[in-house]
N, CA and C atoms as an extended XYZ file, in Angstrom:
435
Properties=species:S:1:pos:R:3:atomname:S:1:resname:S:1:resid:I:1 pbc="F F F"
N         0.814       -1.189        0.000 N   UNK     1
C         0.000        0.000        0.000 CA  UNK     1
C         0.862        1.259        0.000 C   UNK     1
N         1.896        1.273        0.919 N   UNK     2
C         3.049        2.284        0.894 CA  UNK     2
C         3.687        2.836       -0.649 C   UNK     2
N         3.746        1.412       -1.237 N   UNK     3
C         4.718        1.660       -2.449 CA  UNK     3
C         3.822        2.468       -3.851 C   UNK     3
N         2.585        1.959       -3.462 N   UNK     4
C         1.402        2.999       -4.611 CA  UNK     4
C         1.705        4.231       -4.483 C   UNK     4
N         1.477        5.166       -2.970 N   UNK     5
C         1.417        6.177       -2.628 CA  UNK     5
C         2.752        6.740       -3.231 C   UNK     5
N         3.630        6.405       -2.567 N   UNK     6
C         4.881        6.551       -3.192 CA  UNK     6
C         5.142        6.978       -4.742 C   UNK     6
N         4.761        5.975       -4.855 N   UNK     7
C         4.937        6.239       -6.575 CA  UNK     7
C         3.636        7.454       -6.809 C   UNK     7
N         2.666        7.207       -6.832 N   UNK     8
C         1.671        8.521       -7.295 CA  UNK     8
C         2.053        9.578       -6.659 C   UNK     8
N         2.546       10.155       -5.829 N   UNK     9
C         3.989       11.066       -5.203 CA  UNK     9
C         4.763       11.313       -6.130 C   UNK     9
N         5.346       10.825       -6.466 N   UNK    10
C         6.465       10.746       -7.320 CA  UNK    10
C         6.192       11.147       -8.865 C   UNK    10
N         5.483       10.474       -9.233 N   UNK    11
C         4.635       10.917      -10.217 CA  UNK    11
C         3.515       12.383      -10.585 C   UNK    11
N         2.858       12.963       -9.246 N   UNK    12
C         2.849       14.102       -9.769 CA  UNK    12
C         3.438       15.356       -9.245 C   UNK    12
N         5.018       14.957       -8.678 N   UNK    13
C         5.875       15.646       -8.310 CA  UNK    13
C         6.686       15.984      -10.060 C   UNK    13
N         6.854       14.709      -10.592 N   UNK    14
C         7.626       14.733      -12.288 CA  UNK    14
C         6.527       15.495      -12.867 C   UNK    14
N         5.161       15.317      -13.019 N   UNK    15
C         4.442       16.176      -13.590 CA  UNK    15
C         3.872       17.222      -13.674 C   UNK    15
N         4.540       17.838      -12.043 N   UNK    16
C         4.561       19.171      -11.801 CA  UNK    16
C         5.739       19.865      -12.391 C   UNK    16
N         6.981       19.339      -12.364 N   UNK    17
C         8.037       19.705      -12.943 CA  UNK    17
C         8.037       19.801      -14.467 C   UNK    17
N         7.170       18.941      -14.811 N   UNK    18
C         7.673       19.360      -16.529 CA  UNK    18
C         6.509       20.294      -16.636 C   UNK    18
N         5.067       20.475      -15.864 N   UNK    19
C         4.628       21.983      -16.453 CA  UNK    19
C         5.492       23.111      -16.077 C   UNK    19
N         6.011       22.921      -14.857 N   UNK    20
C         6.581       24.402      -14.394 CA  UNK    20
C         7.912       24.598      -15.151 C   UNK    20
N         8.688       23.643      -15.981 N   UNK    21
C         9.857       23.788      -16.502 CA  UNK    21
C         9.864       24.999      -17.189 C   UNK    21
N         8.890       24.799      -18.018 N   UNK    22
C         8.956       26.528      -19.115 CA  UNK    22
C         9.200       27.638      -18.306 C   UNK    22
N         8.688       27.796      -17.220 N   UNK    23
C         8.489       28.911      -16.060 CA  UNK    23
C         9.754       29.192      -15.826 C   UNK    23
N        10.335       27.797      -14.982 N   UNK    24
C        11.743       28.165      -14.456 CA  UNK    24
C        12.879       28.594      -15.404 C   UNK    24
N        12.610       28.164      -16.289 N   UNK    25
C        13.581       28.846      -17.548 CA  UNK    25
C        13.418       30.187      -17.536 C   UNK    25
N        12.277       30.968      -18.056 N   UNK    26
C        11.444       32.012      -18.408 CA  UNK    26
C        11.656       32.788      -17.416 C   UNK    26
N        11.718       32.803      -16.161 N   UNK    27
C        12.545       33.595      -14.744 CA  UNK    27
C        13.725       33.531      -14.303 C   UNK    27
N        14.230       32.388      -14.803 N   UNK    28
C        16.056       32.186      -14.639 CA  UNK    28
C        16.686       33.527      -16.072 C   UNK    28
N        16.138       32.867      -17.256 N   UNK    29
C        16.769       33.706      -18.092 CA  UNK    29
C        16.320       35.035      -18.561 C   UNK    29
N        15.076       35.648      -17.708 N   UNK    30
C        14.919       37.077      -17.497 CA  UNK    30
C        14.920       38.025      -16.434 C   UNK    30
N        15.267       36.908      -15.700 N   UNK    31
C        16.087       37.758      -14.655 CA  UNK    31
C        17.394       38.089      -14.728 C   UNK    31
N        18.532       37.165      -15.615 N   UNK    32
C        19.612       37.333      -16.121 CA  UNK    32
C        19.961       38.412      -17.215 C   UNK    32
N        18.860       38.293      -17.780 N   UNK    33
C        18.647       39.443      -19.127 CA  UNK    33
C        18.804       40.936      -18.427 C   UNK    33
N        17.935       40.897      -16.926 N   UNK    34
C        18.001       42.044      -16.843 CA  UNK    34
C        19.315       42.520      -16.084 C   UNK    34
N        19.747       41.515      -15.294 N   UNK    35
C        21.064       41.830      -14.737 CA  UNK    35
C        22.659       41.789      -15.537 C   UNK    35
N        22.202       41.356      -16.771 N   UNK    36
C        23.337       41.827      -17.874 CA  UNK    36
C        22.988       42.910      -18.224 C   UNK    36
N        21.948       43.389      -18.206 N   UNK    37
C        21.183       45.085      -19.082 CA  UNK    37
C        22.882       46.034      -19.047 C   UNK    37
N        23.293       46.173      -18.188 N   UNK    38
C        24.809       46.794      -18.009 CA  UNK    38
C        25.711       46.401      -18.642 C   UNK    38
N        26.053       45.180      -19.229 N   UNK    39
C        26.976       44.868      -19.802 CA  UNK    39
C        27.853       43.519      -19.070 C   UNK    39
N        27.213       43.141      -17.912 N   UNK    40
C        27.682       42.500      -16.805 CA  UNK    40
C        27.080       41.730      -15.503 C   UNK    40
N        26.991       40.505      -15.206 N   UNK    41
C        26.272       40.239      -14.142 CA  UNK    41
C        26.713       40.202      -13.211 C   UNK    41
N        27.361       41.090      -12.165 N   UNK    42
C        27.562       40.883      -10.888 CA  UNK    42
C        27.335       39.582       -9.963 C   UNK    42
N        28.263       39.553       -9.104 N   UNK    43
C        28.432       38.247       -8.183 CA  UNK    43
C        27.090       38.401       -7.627 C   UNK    43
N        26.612       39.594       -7.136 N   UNK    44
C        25.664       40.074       -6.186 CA  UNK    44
C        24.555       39.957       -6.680 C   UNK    44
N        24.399       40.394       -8.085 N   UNK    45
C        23.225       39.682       -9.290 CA  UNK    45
C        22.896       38.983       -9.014 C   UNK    45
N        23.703       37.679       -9.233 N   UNK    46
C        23.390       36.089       -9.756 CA  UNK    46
C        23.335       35.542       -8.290 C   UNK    46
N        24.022       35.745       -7.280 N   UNK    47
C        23.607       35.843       -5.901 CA  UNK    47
C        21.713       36.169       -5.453 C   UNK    47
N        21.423       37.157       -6.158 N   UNK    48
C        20.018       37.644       -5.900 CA  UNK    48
C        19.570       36.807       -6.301 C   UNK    48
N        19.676       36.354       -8.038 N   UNK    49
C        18.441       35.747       -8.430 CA  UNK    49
C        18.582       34.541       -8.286 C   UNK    49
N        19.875       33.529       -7.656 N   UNK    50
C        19.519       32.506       -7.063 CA  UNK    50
C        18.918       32.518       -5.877 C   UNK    50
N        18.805       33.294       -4.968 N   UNK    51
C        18.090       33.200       -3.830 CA  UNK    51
C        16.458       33.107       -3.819 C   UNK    51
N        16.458       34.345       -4.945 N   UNK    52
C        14.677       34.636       -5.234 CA  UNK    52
C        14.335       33.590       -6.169 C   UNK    52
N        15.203       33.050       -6.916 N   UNK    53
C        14.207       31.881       -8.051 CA  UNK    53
C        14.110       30.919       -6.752 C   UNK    53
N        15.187       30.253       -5.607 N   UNK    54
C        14.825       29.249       -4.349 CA  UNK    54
C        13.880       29.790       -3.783 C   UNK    54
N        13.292       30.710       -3.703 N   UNK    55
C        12.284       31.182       -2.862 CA  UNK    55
C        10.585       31.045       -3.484 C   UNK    55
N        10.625       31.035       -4.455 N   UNK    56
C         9.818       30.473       -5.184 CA  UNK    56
C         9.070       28.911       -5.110 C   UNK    56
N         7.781       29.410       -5.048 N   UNK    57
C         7.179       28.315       -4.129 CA  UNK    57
C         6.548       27.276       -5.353 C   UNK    57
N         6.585       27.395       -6.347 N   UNK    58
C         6.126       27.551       -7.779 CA  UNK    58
C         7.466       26.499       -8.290 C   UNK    58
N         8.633       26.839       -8.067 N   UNK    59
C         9.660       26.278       -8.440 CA  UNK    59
C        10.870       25.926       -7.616 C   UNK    59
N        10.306       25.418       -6.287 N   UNK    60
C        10.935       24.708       -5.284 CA  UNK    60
C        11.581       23.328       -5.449 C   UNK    60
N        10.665       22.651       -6.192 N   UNK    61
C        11.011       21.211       -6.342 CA  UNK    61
C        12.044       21.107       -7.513 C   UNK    61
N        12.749       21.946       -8.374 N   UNK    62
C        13.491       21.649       -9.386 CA  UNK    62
C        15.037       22.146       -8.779 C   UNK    62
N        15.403       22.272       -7.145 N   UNK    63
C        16.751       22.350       -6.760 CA  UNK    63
C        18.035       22.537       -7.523 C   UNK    63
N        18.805       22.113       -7.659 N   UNK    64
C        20.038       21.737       -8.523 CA  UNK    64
C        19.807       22.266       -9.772 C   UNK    64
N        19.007       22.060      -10.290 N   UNK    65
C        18.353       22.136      -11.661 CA  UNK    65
C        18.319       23.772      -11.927 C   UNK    65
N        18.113       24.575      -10.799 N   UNK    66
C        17.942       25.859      -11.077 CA  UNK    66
C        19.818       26.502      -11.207 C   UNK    66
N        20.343       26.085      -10.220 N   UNK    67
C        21.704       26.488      -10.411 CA  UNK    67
C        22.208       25.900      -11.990 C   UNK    67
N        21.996       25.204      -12.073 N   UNK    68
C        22.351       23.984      -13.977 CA  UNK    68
C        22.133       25.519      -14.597 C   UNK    68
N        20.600       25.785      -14.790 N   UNK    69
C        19.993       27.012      -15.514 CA  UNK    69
C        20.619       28.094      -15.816 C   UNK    69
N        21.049       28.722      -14.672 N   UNK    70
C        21.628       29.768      -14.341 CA  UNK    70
C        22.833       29.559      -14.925 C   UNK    70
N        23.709       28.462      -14.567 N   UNK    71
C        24.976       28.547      -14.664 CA  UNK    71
C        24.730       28.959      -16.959 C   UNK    71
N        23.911       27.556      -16.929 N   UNK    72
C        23.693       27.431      -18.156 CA  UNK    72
C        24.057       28.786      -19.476 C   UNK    72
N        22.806       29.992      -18.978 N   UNK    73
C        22.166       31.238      -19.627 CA  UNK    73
C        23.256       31.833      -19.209 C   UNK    73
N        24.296       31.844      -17.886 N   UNK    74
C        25.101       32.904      -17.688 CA  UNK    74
C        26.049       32.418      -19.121 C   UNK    74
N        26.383       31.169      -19.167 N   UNK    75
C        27.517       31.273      -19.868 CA  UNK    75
C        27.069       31.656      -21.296 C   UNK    75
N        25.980       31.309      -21.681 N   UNK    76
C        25.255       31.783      -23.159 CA  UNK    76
C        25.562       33.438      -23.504 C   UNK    76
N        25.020       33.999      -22.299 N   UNK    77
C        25.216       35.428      -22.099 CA  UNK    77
C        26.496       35.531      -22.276 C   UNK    77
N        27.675       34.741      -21.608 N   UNK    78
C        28.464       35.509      -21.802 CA  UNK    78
C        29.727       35.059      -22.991 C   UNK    78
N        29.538       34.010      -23.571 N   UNK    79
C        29.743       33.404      -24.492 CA  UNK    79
C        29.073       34.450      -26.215 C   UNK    79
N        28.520       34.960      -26.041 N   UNK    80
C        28.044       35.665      -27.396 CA  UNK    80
C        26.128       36.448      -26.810 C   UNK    80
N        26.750       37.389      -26.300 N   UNK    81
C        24.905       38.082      -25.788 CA  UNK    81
C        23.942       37.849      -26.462 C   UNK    81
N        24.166       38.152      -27.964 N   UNK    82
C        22.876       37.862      -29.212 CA  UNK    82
C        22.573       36.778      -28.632 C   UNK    82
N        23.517       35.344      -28.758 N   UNK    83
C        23.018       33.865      -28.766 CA  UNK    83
C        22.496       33.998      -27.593 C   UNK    83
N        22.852       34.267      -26.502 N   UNK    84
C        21.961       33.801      -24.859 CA  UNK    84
C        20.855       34.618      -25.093 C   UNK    84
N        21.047       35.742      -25.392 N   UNK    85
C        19.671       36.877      -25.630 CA  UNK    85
C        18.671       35.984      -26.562 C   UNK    85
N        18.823       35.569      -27.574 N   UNK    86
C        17.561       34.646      -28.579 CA  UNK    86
C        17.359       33.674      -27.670 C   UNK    86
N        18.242       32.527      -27.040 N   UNK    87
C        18.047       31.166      -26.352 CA  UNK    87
C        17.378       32.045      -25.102 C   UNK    87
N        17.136       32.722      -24.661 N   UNK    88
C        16.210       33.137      -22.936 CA  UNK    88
C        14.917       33.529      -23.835 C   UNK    88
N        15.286       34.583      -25.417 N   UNK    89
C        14.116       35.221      -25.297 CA  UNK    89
C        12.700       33.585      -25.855 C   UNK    89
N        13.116       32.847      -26.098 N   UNK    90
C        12.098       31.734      -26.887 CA  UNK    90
C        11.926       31.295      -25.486 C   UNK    90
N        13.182       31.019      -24.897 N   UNK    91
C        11.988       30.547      -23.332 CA  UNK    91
C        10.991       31.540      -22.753 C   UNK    91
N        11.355       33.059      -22.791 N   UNK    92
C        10.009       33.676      -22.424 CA  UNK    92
C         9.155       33.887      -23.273 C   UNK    92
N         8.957       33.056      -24.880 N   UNK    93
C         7.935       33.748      -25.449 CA  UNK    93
C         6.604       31.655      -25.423 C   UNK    93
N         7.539       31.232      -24.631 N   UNK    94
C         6.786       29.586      -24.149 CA  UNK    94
C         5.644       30.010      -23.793 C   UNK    94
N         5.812       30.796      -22.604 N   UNK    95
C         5.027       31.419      -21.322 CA  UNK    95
C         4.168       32.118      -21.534 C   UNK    95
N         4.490       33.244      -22.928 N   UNK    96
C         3.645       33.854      -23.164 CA  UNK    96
C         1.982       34.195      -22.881 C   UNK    96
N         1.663       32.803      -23.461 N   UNK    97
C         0.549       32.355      -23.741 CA  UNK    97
C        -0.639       32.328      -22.078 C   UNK    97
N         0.226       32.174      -21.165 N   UNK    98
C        -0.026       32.236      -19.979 CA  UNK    98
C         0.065       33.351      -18.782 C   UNK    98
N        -1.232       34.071      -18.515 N   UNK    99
C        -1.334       35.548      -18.204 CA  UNK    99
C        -0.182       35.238      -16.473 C   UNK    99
N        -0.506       34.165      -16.135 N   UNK   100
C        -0.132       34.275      -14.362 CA  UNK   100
C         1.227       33.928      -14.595 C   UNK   100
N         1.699       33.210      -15.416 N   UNK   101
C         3.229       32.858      -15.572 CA  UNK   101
C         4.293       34.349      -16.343 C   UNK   101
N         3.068       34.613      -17.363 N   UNK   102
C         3.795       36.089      -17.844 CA  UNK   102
C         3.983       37.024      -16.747 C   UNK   102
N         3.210       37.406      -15.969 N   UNK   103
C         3.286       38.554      -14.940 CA  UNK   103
C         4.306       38.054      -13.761 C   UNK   103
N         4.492       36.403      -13.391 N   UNK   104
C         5.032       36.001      -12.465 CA  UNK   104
C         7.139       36.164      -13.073 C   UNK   104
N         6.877       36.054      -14.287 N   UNK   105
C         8.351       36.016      -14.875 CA  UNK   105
C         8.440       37.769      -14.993 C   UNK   105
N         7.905       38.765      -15.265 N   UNK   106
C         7.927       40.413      -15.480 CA  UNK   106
C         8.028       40.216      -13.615 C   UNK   106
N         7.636       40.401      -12.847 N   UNK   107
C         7.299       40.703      -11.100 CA  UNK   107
C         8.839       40.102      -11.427 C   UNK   107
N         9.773       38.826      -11.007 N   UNK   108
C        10.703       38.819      -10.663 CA  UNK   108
C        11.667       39.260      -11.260 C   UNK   108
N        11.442       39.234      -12.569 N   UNK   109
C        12.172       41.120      -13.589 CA  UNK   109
C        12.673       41.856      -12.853 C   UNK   109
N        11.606       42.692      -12.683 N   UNK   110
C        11.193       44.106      -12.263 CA  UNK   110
C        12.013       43.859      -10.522 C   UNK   110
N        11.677       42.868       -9.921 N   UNK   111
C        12.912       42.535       -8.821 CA  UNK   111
C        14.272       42.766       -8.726 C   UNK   111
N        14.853       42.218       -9.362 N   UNK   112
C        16.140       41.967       -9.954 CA  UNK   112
C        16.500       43.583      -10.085 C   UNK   112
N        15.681       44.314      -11.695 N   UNK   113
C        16.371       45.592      -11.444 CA  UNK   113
C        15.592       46.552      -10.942 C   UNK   113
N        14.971       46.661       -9.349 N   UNK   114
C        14.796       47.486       -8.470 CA  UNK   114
C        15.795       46.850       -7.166 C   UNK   114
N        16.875       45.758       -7.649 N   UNK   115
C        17.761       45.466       -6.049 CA  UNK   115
C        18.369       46.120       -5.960 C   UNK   115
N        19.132       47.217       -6.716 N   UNK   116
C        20.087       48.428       -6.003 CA  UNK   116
C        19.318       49.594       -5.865 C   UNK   116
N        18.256       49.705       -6.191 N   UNK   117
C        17.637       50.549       -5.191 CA  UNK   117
C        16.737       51.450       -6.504 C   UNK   117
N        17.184       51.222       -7.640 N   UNK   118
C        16.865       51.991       -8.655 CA  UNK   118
C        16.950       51.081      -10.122 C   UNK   118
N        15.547       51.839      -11.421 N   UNK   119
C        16.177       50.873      -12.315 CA  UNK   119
C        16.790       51.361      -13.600 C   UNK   119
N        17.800       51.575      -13.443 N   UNK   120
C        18.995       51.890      -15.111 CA  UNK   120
C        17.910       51.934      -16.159 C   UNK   120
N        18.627       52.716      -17.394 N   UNK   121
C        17.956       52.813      -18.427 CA  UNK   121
C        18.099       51.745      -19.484 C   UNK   121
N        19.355       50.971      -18.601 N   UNK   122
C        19.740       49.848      -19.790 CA  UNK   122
C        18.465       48.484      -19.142 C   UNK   122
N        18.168       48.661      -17.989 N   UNK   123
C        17.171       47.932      -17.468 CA  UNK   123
C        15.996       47.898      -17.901 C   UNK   123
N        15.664       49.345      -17.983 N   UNK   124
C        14.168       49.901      -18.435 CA  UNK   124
C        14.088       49.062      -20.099 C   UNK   124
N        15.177       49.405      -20.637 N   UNK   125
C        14.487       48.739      -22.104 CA  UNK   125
C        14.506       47.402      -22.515 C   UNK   125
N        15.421       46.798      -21.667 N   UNK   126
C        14.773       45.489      -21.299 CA  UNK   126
C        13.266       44.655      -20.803 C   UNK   126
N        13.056       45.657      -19.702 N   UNK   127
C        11.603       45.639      -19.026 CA  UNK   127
C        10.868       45.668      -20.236 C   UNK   127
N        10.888       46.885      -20.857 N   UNK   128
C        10.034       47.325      -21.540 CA  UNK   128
C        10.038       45.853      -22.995 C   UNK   128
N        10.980       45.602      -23.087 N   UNK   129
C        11.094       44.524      -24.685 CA  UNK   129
C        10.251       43.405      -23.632 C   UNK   129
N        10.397       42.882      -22.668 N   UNK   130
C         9.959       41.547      -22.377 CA  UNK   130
C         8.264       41.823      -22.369 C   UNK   130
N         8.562       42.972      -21.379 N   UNK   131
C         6.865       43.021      -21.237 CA  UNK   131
C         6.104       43.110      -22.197 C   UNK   131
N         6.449       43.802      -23.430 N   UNK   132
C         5.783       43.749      -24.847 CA  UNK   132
C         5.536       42.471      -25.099 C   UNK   132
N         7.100       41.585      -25.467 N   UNK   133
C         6.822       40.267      -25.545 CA  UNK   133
C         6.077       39.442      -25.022 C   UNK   133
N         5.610       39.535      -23.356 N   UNK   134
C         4.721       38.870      -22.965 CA  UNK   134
C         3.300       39.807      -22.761 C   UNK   134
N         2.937       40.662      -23.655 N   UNK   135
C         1.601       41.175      -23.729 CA  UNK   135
C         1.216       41.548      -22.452 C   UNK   135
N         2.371       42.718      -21.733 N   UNK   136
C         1.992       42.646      -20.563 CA  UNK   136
C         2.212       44.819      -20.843 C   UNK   136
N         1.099       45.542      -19.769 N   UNK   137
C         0.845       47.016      -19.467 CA  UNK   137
C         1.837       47.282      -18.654 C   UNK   137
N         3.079       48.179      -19.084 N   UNK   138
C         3.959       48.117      -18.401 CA  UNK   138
C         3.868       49.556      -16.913 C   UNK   138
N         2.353       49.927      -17.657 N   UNK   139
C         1.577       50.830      -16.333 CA  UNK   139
C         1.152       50.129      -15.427 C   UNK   139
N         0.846       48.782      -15.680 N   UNK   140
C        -0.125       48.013      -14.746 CA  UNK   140
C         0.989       47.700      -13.387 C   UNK   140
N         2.575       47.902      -14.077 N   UNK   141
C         3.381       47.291      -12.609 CA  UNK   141
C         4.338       48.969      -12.304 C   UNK   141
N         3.165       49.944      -12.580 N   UNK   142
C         4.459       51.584      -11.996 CA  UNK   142
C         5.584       51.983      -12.792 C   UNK   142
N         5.312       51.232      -14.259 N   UNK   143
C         6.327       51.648      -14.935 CA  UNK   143
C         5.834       52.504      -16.014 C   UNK   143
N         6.683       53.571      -16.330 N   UNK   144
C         6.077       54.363      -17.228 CA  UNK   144
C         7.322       54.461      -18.333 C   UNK   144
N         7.271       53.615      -19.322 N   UNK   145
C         8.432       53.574      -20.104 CA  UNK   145
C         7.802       54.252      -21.428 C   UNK   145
């Protein structure tokens, strides 16, 4: 009786993970997008947005997997920007289609570059390209770009 449970556990723990996969991509690599907006991701960056993608209750269960990500898009980014910039932007245009996942990937955006206290102009037009991309009012989150 143990070993059923178990397994149907297990099973829609894997099938929570492969819906939320698009997600965790789609917030790993636009949150990176925006913390290259400068030309550069800081230790303190990639520090942030590993803490806030673990904090994420949405994308708790994919551990290890999120550092893989990260490490992944940093090196894309920094390997040739165009190439990591196209490979993040198709993971956020997955999501698109999905109003609570679009706003949930723009909200930890908009995180990222309000952590020093303010957001750059190289930030802002980032904001501004994703949120287009995901059909999102960039009044609706205090931004007036």
């Amino acid at each position: 009786m143990f070993g059923i449970g178990k397994k149907l556990f297990g099973a829609k723990r894997a099938v929570k993970k492969l819906e939320n996969r698009d997600l965790m991509q789609a917030i790993v690599g636009g949150c990176l997008l925006v913390a290259a907006a400068d030309g550069e991701i800081s230790k303190n960056e990639g520090a942030q947005i590993d803490l806030q993608i673990r904090a994420n209750k949405n994308l708790e269960h994919f551990g290890s997997e999120i550092t893989s990500q990260v490490n992944l898009f940093t090196e894309q980014l920094q390997a040739g920007f165009r190439l990591g910039r196209m490979n993040i932007l198709r993971e956020i245009r997955e999501i698109a289609g999905n109003p609570a996942d679009a706003e949930e990937v723009f909200v930890n955006m908009l995180t990222v570059a309000e952590g020093d206290g303010s957001i750059s102009d190289a930030e802002m037009k980032v904001l501004a390209e994703i949120g287009n991309t995901l059909g999102l009012r960039l009044k609706d989150f205090g931004i007036d770009a």
